[in-house]
Structures are given as structure tokens and as C-alpha cells.
C-alpha distance (Angstrom), angle and dihedral (degrees) to the residues before:
residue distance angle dihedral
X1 . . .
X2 3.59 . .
X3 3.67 127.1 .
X4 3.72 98.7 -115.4
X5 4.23 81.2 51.0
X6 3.71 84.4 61.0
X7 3.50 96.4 45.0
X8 3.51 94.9 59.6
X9 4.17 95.9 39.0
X10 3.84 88.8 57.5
X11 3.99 96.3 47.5
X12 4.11 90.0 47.1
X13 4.01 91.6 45.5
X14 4.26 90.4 48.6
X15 3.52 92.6 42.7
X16 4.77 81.4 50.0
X17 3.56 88.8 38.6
X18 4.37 86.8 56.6
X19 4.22 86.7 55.3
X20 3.22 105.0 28.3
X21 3.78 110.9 31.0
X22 3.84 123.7 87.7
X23 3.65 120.7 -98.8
X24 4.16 105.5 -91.6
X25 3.79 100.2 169.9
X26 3.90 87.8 123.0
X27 3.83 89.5 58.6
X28 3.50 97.5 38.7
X29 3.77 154.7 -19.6
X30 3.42 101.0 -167.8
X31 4.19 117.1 116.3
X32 3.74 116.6 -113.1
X33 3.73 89.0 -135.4
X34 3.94 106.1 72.1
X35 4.03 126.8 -168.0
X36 3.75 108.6 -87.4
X37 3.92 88.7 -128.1
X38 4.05 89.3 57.2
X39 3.81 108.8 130.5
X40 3.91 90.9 -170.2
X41 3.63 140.7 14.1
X42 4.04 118.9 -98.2
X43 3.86 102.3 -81.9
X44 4.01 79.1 -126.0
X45 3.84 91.7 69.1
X46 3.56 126.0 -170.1
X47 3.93 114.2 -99.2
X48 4.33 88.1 -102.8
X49 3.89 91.9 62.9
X50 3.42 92.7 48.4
X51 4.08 123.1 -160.0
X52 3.93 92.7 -36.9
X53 3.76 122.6 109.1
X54 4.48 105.7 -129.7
X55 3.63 130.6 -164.4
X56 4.02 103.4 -132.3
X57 4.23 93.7 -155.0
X58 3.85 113.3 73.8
X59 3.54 92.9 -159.0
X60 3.72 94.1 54.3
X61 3.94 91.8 52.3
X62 3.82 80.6 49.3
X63 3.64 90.1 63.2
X64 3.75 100.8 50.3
X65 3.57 81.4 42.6
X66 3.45 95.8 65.7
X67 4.36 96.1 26.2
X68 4.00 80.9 45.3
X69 4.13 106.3 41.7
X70 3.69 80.2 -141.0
X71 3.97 111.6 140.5
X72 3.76 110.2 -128.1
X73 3.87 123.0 -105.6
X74 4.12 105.3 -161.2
X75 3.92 119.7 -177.2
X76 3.86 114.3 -166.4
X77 3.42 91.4 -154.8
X78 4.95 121.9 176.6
X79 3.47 99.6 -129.9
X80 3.37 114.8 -151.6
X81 4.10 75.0 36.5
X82 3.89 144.2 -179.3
X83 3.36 122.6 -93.3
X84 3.91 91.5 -93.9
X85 3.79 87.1 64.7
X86 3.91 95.0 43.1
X87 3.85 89.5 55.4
X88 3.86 89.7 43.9
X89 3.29 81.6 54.6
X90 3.99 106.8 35.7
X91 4.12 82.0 53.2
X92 3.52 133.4 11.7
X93 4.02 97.3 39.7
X94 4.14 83.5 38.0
X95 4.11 97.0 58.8
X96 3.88 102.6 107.7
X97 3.97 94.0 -136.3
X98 3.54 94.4 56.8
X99 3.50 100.2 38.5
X100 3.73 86.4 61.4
X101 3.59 96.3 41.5
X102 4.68 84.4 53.8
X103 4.07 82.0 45.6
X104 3.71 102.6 49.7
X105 3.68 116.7 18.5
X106 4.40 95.6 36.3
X107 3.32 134.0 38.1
X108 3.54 106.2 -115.7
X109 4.03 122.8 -153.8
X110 3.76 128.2 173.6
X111 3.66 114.8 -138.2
X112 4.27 110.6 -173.2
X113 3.80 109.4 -141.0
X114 3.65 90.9 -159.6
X115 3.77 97.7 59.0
X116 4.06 145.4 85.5
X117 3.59 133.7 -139.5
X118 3.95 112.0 41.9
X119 3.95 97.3 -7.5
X120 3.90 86.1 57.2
X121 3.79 92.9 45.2
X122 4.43 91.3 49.5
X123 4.35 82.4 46.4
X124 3.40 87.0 50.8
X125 4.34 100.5 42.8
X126 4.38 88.1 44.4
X127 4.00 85.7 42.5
X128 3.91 91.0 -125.0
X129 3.43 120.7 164.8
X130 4.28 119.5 -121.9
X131 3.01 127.6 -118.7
X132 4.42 93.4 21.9
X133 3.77 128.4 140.9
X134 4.02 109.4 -88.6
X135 3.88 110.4 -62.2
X136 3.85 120.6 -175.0
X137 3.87 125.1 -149.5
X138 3.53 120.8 -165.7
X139 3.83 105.5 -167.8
X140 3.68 140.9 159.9
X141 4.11 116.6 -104.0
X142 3.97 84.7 -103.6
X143 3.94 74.0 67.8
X144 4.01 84.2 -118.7
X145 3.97 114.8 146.0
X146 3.89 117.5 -104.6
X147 3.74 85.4 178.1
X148 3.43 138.5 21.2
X149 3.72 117.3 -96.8
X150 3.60 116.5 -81.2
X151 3.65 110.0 -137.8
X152 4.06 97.2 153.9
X153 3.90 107.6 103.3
X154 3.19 91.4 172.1
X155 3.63 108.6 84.5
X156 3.88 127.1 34.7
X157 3.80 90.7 -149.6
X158 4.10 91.6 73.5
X159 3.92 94.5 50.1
X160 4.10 84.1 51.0
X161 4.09 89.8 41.9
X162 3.69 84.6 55.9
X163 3.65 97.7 45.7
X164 4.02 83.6 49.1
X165 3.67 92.6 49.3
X166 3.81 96.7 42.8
X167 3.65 94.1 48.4
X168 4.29 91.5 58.2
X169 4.23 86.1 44.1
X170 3.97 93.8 60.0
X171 3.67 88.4 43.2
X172 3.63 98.5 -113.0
X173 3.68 139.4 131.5
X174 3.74 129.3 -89.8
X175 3.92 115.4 -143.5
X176 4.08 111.5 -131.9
X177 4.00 91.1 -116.3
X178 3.97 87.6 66.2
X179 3.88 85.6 39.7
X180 3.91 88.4 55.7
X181 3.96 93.6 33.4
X182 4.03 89.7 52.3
X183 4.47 90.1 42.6
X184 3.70 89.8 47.2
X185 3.74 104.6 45.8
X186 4.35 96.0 37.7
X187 3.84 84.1 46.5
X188 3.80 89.6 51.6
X189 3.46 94.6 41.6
X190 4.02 87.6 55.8
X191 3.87 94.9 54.0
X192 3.69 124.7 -94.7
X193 3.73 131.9 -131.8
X194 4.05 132.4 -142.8
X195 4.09 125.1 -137.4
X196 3.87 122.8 176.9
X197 3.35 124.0 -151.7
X198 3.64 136.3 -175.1
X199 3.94 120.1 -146.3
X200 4.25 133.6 150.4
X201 3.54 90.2 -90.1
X202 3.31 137.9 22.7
X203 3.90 103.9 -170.5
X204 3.85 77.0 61.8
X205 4.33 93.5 45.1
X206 3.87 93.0 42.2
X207 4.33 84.9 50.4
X208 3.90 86.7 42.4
X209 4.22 101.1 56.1
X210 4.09 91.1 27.6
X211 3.69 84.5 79.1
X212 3.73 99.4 43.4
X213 3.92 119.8 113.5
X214 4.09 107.0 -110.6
X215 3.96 93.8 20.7
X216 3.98 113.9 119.0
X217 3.06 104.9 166.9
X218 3.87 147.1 21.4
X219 3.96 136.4 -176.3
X220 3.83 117.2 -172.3
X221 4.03 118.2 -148.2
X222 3.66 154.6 116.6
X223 4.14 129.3 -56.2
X224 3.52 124.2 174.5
X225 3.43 96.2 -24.4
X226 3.76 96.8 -45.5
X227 4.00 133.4 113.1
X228 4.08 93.7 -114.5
X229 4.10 135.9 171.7
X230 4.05 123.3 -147.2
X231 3.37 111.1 -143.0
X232 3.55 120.1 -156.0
X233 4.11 106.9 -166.7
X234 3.92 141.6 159.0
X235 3.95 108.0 -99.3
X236 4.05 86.3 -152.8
X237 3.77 86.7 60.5
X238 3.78 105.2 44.2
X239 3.39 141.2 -28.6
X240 4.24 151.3 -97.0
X241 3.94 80.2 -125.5
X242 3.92 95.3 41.4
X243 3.72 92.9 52.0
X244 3.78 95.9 54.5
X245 3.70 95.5 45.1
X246 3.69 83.7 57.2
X247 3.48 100.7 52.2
X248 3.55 95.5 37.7
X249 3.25 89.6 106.0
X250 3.68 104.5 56.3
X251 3.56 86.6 57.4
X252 3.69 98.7 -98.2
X253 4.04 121.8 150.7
X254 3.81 125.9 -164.6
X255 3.65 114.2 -122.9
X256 3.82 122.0 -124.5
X257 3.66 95.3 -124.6
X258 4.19 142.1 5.0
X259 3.56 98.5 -125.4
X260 3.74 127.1 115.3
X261 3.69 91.0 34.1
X262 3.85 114.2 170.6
X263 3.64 112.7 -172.8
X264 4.52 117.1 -140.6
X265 3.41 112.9 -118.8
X266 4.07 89.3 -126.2
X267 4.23 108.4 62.7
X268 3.59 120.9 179.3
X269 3.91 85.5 16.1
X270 4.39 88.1 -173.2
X271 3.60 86.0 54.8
X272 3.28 97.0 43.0
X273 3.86 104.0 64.1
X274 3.87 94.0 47.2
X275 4.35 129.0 72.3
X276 3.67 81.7 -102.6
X277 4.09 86.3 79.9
X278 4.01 83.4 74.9
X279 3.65 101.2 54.7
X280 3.61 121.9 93.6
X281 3.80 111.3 -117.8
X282 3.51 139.0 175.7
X283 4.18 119.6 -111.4
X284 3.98 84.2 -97.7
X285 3.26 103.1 32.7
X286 4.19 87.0 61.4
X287 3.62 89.4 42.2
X288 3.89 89.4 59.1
X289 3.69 98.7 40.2
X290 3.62 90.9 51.0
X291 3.72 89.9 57.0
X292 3.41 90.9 52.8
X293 4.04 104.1 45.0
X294 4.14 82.0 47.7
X295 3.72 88.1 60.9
X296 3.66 96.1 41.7
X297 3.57 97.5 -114.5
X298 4.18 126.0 117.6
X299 3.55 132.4 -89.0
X300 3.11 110.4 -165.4
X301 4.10 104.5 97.8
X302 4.10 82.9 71.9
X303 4.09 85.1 55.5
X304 3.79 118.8 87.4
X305 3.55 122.6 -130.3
X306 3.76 101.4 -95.6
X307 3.93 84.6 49.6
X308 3.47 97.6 55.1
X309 3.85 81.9 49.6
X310 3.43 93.8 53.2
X311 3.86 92.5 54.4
X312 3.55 93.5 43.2
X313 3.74 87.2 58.9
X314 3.68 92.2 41.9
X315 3.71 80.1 60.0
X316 3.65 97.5 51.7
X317 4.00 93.5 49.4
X318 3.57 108.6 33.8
X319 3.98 95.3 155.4
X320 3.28 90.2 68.4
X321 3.97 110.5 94.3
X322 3.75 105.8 -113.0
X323 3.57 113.5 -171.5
X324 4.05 123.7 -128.3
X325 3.67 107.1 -108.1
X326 3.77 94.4 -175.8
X327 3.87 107.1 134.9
X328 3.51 91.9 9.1
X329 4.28 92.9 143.1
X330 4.20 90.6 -176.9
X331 3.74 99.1 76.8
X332 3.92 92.6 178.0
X333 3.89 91.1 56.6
X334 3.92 93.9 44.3
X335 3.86 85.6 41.3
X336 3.95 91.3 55.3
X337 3.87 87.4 35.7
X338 3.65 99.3 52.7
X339 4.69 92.9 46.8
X340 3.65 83.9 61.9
X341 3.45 93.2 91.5
């Protein structure tokens, strides 16, 4: 399709999108059509982009690329899009822990697959079709793949996978958040599985299994009269069997069923008497960290940056009344939540 072709698709589709588009001024006012000399997207991005800030010229993410050593993270992104790459948008590009890892371990550039000019001419050099769901190419700045393309939308775990994968190609190191972030979501996407089991003390069970290989997530609590922990764990990873032979010997039982389960009103009780209790963190990432507070030791190396900055300013204003984001599953609402301050 030529470029003039394009041209002329993307003005008829803004001028539908005007009549026949719901209303997204809460989301965002910027246009979809941005200068051609725009370094960045509006920090107000539209819903498609998501929360992360893009270059818009490929050939000035090249050079950072290159001055940087940074691989490059592109998004082909239809803006005004579908409701594929609103969701995209709305979720996967919007989860605080991989927005930061796009912003500072990538260099991240927005190419629109249902523009002209140099959008169509970046379509045309990565042999992308227009007008396509969002794909992602992750890509040295010789343009060269470290990945393969990721054309799934779907499911925020392959974007992460990729990120994972892309990082060990260019020889570089992955921080333990994405380590956590790319366990938690493939194990998820795999299908979990639940085991109760009933022990003295559960602050002590919930600190036990938090640090087990192939747990994500625990909940302490009461069943039928006993102090108990739910166990939420990858079956690939380890098993209903393997946990209780390893906890055996704290004096830890399984329990013949999950039923009746009555959760305490204090989870990850470590966490919970520390700053860390105001951080957003994923289900693993809490498990972990409450492992580690229980044994005296630091959690911070599973943090990311911006978390540890969060907690250092949590630190620096503790009058202020920081909410406990313990258990709080939607990390783009706690995220948004916990920046009000």
C-alpha cells in the first residue's frame, strides 16, 4: 500500500473515529496525529500507548540506541485503535513494573500502523503490516531481532517473556522485579493450584512457603478451628506433595480439603509492620519480601528502582497517611493510588 494510500486511510478513519467513536476526553486529549518533529509522545497519552513515555522517530531511538547500548523496544501500535489495542493499552503497557522496565532498560519508540509519512516508512523498513493489532519488536540498533516479534496482545506475560529473553541476548542483566514479574505472570498463565495447611502459627507458615520456589501467592487464616495458610503455587514448579514434605519438619500438616477458609485480618504479618506495607508489590514479590523481613534480612534487591524510591520517600514523609497496599492484586490502581501523595 502506498504512502499516499495511507495518507488518505488515516484522514477518513480520524474524521469516523470523531462520529462514531466514544467520548475519551477522560483518558485523553491528546490528537492521534502527532507533529512529525515530536521527540516524545504527550505525557497525557492516548489510552493505546498506555502509561509509557515513546519516542515517535525510529531513527532517533536508533541513536540512543547505539549512544545508549540500550536494545530497542518498538510498539506498532493503530491509533485511533480497536478495542484490542485500547486494552493493550488500558493494561499491559499501563502495569507500573513494566512500564518502568520499557522506560529504563529499552528504548521504547511508537510506530502508528495507521499513518503516512515516517510511521509508513518504519512499517515499511520492519515489514509490518498497517492497520494490525499491536505488535512489539524488540531489536538491536542494527535494527536486528533479539527476539522474535511479539504479535500476541493478548497476554502481558509474552511482552515480559520477551523483555526477559531480550535482556540475556544483548548480554545484559535482568533486575529481580522483571525476574519475579516474568515467574509470576507465565506461572499464572499456566494455571495455578491451592493447598491449605494448618500449622501453630501462621505468621510463621505464610514466612515459611513465601520463600518457596513455584509459590506465588499465600493467604494466612482460620479452618475448622485451626491457624491455617492457602497456598496458591505453580504445579510445573513444585508440588501439593513437595510442599508438605518440606515443611514436615516445622510441624506443618496438609489439610484434606480448602473449604471453610477464613482469611486473618493481618496477611504478610513481616511485611506488614515495616514501610514496605506501602509499596505496591506483585503477589510474589510480597511473598518473597515477607520471607525476607521475617528473617531479618532486606528486601529491597526484589524492589525496582521507582519502588525503592517510593519507600525512600515514604521515609522522608512519614506524616503523611500512606495507605497499606498489602493484597492490593490491581497494581495500576494501587500504583495511581499510592502517587497521589
Amino acid at each position: 500500500m502506498s504512502i499516499k494510500i495511507l495518507s488518505v486511510l488515516g484522514i477518513f478513519v480520524t474524521l469516523c473515529a470523531a462520529v462514531w467513536l466514544p467520548n475519551r476526553s477522560s483518558v485523553s486529549t491528546m490528537p492521534a496525529e502527532l507533529p512529525s518533529n515530536s521527540d516524545k509522545t504527550d505525557p497525557d497519552n492516548p489510552v493505546e500507548l498506555g502509561a509509557v513515555h515513546w519516542l515517535r522517530d525510529l531513527n532517533k531511538g536508533k541513536a540512543l540506541a547505539e549512544s545508549s547500548g540500550k536494545p530497542l523496544l518498538i510498539l506498532f501500535q493503530e491509533v485511533p485503535g480497536c478495542s484490542n489495542c485500547t486494552q493493550f493499552g488500558a493494561t499491559t503497557l499501563s502495569h507500573p513494573l513494566i512500564v518502568e522496565a520499557i522506560e529504563s532498560l529499552f528504548v521504547p519508540v511508537c510506530i502508528y500502523n495507521n499513518k503516512g509519512g515516517n510511521d509508513a516508512a518504519a512499517l515499511e523498513r520492519f515489514k509490518e503490516p498497517a492497520w494490525n493489532n499491536p505488535v512489539v519488536r524488540i531489536v538491536r540498533a542494527d535494527y536486528s531481532d533479539l527476539t522474535p516479534r511479539v504479535a500476541d496482545f493478548r497476554a502481558s506475560w509474552r511482552l515480559v517473556a520477551a523483555m526477559v529473553r531480550a535482556l540475556d541476548q544483548a548480554g545484559k542483566e535482568t533486575p529481580k522485579y522483571l525476574e519475579l514479574l516474568d515467574e509470576e505472570l507465565r506461572s499464572r498463565a499456566a494455571g495455578l493450584e491451592t493447598a491449605t495447611f494448618k500449622m501453630y502459627c501462621f505468621w510463621t507458615g505464610e514466612g515459611t512457603f513465601g520463600d518457596i520456589p513455584g509459590v506465588i501467592e499465600t493467604s494466612p487464616g482460620y479452618q475448622d478451628g485451626n491457624e491455617v495458610v492457602r497456598v496458591t503455587f505453580d504445579p510445573t514448579r513444585v508440588t501439593r506433595e513437595a510442599l508438605a514434605e518440606r515443611t514436615q519438619p516445622k510441624g506443618f500438616s496438609a489439610c484434606s480439603k480448602n473449604e471453610g477458609f477464613r482469611n486473618d485480618r493481618e496477611p504478610k504479618y513481616y511485611l506488614s509492620k515495616t514501610n514496605y506495607r506501602f509499596i505496591p508489590m506483585t503477589s510474589l514479590q510480597a511473598c518473597r519480601a515477607n520471607s525476607l523481613v521475617g528473617r531479618n534480612q532486606s528486601p529491597e534487591d526484589l524492589l525496582s528502582a521507582r519502588q525503592i524510591a517510593l519507600l525512600e520517600k515514604i521515609k522522608a514523609l512519614p506524616s503523611q497517611n500512606w495507605q497499606n497496599m498489602i493484597g492490593r492484586n490491581d497494581l495500576i490502581k494501587a500504583w495511581a493510588e499510592v502517587h497521589k501523595h
